[in-house]
C-alpha positions in Angstrom: 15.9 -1.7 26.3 14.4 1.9 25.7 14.4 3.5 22.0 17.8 5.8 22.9 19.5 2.7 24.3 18.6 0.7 20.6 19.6 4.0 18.7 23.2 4.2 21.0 23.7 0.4 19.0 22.5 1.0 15.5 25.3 1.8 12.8 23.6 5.7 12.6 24.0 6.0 8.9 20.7 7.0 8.0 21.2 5.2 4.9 17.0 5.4 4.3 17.3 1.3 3.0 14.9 0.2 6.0 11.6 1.2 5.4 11.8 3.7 8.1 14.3 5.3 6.6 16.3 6.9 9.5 18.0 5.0 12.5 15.8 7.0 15.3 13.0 5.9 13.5 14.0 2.3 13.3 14.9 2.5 17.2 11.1 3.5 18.1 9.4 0.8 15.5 11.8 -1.9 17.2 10.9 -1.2 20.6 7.3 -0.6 19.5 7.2 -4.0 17.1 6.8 -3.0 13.6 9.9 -3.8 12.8 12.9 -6.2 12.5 16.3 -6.2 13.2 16.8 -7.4 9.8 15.5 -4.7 8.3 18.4 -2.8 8.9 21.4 -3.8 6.2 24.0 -2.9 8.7 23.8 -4.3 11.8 26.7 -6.7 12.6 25.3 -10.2 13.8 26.0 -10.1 17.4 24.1 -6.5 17.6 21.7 -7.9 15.9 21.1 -10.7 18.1 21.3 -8.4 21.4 18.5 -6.6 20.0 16.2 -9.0 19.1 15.4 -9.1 22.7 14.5 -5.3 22.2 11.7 -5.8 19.8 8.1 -4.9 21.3 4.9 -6.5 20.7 3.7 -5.3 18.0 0.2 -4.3 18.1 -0.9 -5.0 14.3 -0.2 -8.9 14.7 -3.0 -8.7 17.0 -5.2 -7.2 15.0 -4.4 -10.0 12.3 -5.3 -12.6 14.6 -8.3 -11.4 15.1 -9.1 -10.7 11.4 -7.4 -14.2 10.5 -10.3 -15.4 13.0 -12.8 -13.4 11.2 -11.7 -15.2 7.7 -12.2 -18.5 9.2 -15.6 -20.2 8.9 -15.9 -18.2 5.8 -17.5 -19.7 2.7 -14.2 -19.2 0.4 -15.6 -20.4 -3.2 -18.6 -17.6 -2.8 -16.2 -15.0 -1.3 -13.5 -15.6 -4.0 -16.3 -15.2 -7.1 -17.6 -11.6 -5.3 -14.1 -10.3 -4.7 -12.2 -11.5 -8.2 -10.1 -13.9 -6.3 -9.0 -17.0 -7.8 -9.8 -20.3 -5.7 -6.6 -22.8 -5.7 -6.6 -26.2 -3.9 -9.0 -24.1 -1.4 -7.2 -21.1 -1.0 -7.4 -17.8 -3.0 -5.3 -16.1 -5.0 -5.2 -12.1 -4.8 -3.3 -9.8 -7.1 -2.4 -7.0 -5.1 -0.4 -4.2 -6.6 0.6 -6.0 -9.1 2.0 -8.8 -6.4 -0.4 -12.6 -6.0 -1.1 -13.7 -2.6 -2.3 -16.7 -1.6 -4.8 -16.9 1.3 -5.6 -20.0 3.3 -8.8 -21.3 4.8 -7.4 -19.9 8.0 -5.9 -16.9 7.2 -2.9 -17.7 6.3 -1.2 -14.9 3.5 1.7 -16.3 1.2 3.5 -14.7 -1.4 6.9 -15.5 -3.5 8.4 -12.3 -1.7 8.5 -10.3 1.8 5.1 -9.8 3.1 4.6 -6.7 5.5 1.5 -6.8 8.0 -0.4 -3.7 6.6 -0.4 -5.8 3.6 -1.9 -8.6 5.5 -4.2 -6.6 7.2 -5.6 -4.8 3.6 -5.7 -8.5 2.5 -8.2 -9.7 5.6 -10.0 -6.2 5.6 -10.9 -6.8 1.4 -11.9 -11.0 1.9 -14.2 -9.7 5.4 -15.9 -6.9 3.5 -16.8 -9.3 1.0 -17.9 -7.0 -1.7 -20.3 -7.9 -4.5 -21.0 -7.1 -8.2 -18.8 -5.5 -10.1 -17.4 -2.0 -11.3 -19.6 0.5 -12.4 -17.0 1.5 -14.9 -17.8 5.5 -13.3 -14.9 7.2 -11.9 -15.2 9.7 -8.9 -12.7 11.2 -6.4 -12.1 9.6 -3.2 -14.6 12.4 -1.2 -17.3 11.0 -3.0 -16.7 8.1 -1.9 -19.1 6.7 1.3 -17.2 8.9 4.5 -14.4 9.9 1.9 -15.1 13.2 2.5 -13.9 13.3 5.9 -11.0 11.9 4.7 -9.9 13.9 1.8 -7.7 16.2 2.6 -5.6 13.7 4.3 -5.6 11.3 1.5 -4.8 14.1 -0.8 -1.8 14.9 1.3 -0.5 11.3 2.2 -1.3 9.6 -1.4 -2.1 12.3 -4.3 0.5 14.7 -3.3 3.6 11.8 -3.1 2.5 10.6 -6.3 2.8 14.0 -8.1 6.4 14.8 -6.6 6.9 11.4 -8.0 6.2 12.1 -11.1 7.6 15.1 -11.4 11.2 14.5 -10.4 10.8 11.1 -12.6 7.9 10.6 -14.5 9.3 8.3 -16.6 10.8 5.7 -13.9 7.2 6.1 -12.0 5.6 4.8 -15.2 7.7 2.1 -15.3 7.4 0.9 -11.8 3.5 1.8 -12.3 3.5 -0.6 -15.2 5.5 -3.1 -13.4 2.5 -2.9 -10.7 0.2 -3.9 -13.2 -1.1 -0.3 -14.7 -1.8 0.3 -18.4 -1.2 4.3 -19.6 -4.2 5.2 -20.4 -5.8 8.3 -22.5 -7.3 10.8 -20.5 -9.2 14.2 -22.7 -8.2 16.4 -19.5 -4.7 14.8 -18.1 -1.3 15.0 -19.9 -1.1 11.6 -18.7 -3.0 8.7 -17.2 -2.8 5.4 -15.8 -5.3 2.6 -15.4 -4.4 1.0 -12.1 -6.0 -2.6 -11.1 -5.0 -2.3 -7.4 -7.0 -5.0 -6.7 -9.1 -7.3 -8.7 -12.1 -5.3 -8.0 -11.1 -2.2 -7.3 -9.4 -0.2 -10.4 -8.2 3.1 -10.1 -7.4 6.2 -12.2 -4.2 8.0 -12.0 -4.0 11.2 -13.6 -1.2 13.9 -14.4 -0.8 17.5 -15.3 2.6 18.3 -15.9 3.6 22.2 -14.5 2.7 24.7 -17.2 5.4 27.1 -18.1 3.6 29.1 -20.6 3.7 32.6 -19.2 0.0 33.1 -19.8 -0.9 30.1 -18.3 1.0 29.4 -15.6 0.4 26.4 -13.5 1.5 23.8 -11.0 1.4 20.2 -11.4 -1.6 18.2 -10.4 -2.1 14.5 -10.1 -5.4 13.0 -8.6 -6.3 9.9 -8.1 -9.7 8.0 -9.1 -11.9 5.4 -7.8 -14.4 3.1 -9.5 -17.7 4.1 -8.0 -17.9 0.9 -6.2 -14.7 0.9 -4.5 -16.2 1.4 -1.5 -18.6 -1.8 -1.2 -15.0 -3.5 -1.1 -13.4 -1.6 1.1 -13.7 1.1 3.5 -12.1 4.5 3.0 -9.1 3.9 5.5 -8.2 0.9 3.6 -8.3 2.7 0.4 -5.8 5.6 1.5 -3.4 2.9 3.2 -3.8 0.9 -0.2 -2.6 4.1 -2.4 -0.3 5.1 0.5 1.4 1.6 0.1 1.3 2.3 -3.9 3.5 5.8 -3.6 5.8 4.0 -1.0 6.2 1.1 -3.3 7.7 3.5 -6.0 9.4 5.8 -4.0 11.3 3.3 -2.5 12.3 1.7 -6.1 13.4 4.5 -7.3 15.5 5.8 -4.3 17.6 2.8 -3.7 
């Protein structure tokens, strides 16, 4: 079954409670596996079942195989001390976003709630790396970081610029859910706000706001960048990062939209 043919069956409501949002989008992530059918609130059981059989393989359950193999073998009492994990019965505990995980011997991610592969993958990617020591307690921008700069223009637009329209249709129901993801408001002698953000156990970030200035002689828009401990990136690479502030914009966004 093609993408059109799963679109022809969907309820077309383009209701945005699936995390793609819209139904076309849903069609190609199905056929493409990165999604499930029941992701989609409205699909009556018999569609449903029919297109199960549409869902592709999806490509990023590979990839965790491979980094599930990777974790294996892995000396988990020394590699939960460098990365601020807490060892249980063997396994590790992880506070992500404000969310714990638990990670097996083998692999294995559990949580109390729905667990999507890119957060497995960041999860595999951060116990791999294997980072050691601990935050410098220096805060730079994510170009300074090793190959950030590469990468900063995209992750201003994909995770900086989200957060800021965020904030400035609903700053105060962002800093609730940013406090409800484990940030503490902060005070910052430049930003109007701030927010200290432990994303994960060793990598704390810095969120910081300027509200738009109306004054007429000092007229400006409203800025929000994002901050990384120096040592962010003996944790985790640059990619990882974006896709770990990417998810943290999502997270909101989608709390506040439903």
């Amino acid at each position: 079954m093609n993408t059109i043919e799963v679109y022809k069956k969907l309820p077309g409501k383009n209701c945005g409670r699936c995390p793609e949002k819209t139904c076309m989008a849903f069609a190609l992530s199905l056929v493409k596996g990165g999604t499930d059918v029941e992701n989609c609130p409205y699909l009556e059981a018999a569609v449903a079942e029919e297109l199960r059989g549409a869902k592709g393989v999806d490509w990023r359950e590979s990839l965790i195989a491979s980094l599930k193999e990777g974790v294996r073998g892995l000396d988990f009492p020394l590699c939960a001390g460098g990365i601020g994990a807490e060892l249980i019965d063997g396994s590790m505990k992880i506070s992500c976003l404000g969310m714990d995980f638990l990670v097996s011997p083998e692999g294995d991610i559990t949580t109390r709630g729905y667990i999507n592969p890119w957060i497995k993958i960041l999860l595999l990617h951060y116990i791999r790396t294997g980072g050691r020591g601990e935050p410098s307690g220096r805060w730079v921008s994510f170009s300074e970081l090793k190959a950030g700069l590469v990468k900063a223009s995209s992750f201003h637009r994909d995770c900086e610029e989200p957060l800021r329209k965020l904030l400035d249709i609903d700053m105060a129901g962002t800093g609730v859910m940013l406090s409800r993801l484990g940030a503490e408001e902060t005070v910052s002698e430049s930003a109007d706000h701030a927010w200290r953000l432990p994303a994960l156990p060793k990598i704390p970030v810095l969120i910081l706001y300027w509200q738009e200035d109306k004054d007429l002689d000092v007229m400006g828009p409203s800025t929000c960048r994002i901050l990384f401990d120096s040592s962010a990136d003996r944790f985790l690479d640059v990619e990882s990062l974006m896709f770990l502030l990417e998810g943290l914009a999502n997270i909101i966004n989608h709390a506040l939209n439903r």
